[in-house]
C-alpha positions as CSV (number, residue, x, y, z in Angstrom):
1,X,-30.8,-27.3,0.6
2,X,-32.4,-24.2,1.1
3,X,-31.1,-20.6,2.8
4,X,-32.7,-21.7,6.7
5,X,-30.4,-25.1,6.5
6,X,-27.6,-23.4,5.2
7,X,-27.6,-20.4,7.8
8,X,-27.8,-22.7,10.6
9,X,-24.6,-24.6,9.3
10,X,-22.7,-21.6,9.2
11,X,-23.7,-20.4,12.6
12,X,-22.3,-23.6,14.2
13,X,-19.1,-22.7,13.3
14,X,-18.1,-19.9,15.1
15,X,-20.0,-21.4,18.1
16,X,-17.4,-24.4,17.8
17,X,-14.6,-21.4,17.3
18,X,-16.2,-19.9,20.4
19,X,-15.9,-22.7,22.4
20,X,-12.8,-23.7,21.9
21,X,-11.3,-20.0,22.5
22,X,-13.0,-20.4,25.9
23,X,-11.4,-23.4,26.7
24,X,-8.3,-22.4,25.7
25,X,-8.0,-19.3,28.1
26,X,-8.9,-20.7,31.0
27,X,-6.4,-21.3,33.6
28,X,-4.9,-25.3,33.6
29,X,-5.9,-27.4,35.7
30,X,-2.7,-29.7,35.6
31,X,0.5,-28.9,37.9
32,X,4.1,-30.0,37.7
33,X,3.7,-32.6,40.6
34,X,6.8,-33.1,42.4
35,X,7.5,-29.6,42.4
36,X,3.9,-28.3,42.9
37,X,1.5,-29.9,45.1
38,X,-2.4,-29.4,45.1
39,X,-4.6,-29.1,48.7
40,X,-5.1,-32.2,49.5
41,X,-9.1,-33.2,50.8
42,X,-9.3,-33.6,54.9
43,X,-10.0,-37.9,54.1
44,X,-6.9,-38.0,51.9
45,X,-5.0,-41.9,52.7
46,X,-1.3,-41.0,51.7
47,X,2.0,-42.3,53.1
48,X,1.9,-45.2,55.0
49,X,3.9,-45.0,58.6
50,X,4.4,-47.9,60.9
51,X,3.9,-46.3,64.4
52,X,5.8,-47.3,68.0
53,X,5.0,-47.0,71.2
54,X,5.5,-43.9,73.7
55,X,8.8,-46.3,75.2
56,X,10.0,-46.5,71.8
57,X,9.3,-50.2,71.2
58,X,7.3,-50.6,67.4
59,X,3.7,-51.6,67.7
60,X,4.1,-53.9,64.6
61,X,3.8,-57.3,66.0
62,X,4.4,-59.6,62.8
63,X,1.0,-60.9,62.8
64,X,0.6,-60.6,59.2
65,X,-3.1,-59.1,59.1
66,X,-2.3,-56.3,57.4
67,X,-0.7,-58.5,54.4
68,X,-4.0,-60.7,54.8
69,X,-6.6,-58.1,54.4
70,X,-4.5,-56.4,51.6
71,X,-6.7,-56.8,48.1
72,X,-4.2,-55.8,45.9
73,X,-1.5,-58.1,47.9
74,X,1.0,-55.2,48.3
75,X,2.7,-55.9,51.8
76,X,5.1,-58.1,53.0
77,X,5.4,-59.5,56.0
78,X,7.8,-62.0,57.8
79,X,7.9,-62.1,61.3
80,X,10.5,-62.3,63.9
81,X,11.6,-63.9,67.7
82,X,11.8,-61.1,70.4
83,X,14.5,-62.0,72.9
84,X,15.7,-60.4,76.0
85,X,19.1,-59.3,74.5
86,X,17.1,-57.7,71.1
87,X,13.5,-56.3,72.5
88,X,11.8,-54.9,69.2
89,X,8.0,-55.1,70.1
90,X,5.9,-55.6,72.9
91,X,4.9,-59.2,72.1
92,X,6.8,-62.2,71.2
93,X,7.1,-61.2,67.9
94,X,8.2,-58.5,65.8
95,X,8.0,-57.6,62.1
96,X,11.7,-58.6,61.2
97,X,10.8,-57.6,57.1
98,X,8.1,-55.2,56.3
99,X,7.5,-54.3,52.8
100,X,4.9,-52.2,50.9
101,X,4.9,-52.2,47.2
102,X,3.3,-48.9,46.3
103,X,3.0,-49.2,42.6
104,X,0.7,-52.2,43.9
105,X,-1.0,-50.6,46.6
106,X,-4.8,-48.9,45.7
107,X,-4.9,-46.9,49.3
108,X,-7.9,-48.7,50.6
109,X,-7.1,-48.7,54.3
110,X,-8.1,-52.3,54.9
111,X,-4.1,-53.1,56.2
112,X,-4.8,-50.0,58.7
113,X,-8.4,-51.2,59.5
114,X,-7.0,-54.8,60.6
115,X,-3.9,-54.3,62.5
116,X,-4.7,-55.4,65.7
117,X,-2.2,-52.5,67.5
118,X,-2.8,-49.5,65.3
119,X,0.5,-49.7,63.9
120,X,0.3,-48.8,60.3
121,X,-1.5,-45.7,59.7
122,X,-2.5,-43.9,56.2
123,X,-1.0,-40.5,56.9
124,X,-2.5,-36.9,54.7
125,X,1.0,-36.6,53.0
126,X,1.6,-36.1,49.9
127,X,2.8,-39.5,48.1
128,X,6.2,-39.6,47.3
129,X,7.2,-40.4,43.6
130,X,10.3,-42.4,42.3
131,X,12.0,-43.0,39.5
132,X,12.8,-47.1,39.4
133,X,10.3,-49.4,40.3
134,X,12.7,-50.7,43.2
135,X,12.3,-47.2,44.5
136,X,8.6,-47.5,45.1
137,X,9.4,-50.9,47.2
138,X,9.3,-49.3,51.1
139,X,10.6,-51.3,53.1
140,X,10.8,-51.2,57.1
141,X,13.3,-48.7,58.1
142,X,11.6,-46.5,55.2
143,X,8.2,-46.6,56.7
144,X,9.3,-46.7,60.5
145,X,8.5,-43.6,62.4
146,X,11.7,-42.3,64.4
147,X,11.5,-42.8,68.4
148,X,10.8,-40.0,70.7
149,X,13.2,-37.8,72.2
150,X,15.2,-39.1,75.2
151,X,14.0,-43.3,74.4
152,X,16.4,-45.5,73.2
153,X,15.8,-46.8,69.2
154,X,15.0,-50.7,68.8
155,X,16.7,-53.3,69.6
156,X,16.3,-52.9,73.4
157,X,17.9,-54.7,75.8
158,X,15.4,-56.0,78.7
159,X,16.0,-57.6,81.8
160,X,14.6,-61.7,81.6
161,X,11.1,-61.7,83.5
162,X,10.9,-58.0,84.1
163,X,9.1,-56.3,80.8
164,X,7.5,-52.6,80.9
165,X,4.7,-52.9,78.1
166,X,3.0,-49.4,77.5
167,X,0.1,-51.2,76.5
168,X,-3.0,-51.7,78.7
169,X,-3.4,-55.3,79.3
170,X,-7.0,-57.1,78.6
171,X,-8.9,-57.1,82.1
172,X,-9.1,-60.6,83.9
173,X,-12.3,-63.1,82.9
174,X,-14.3,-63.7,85.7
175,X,-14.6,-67.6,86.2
176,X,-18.0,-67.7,87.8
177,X,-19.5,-67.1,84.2
């Protein structure tokens, strides 16, 4: 070994001193989560929210298509008869168990992408933590979005035959084509 070797060997050491000094007074990046929250980005896919409509009545039909589309098979779905004495949705079904699994669910937005009446939505909240697995399990009345102010809450009572949807029905096919 000669002196040129051995000089650059001893210089490396207080770059690696140097560098670690640095790294060591800069300011954290990690936060205590539940009590501190970073900004979150504009695209952020958070909490999930089942939605209704302006009269109150939830847009989740039962269909399913959200459980269907989900890759990581997080949601539940069983579906439900509407009757005139206990109105929930629009249709002639209604989601009577809803269930998301969020230590299963990877965010993607495909449930939100294929419900057919916009009823789950991704919302830019922060996501909520828990402390037993059967406290990440969300189930309907977790996820469901409170009615507006002066509607009545689900199940509705509806006249037989006379049904005010808030939905804009499909326009009529014309039969000459």
């Amino acid at each position: 070994m000669n002196w040129k070797t051995t000089f650059r060997k001893l210089t490396r050491i207080p770059l690696g001193f140097y560098t670690v000094l640095q790294q060591t007074l800069r300011k954290p990046v990690t936060v205590q989560y539940p009590e501190q929250t970073r900004p979150m980005v504009p695209r952020f896919r958070g909490r999930h929210h089942l939605k209704r409509y302006d009269n109150g009545l939830e847009r989740c039909i039962g269909c399913a298509l959200c459980a269907a589309a989900c890759p990581a098979d997080a949601i539940y779905v069983e579906a439900g008869e509407n009757t005139n004495d206990a109105r929930f949705s629009p249709g002639e079904r209604y989601s009577q168990t809803y269930e998301i699994n969020m230590l299963r669910c990877i965010f993607c937005g495909y449930c939100e992408d294929a419900c057919p009446t916009n009823a789950i939505v991704l919302e830019p909240i922060e996501f909520p933590t828990g402390y037993s697995r059967e406290a990440m399990i969300y189930t309907k009345s977790m996820l469901l979005e409170s009615p507006p102010i002066n509607v009545p809450a689900t199940p509705q009572v509806t006249e037989p035959g006379k049904f005010d949807r808030s939905i804009v029905p499909f326009p009529p096919i014309d039969q000459q084509a």
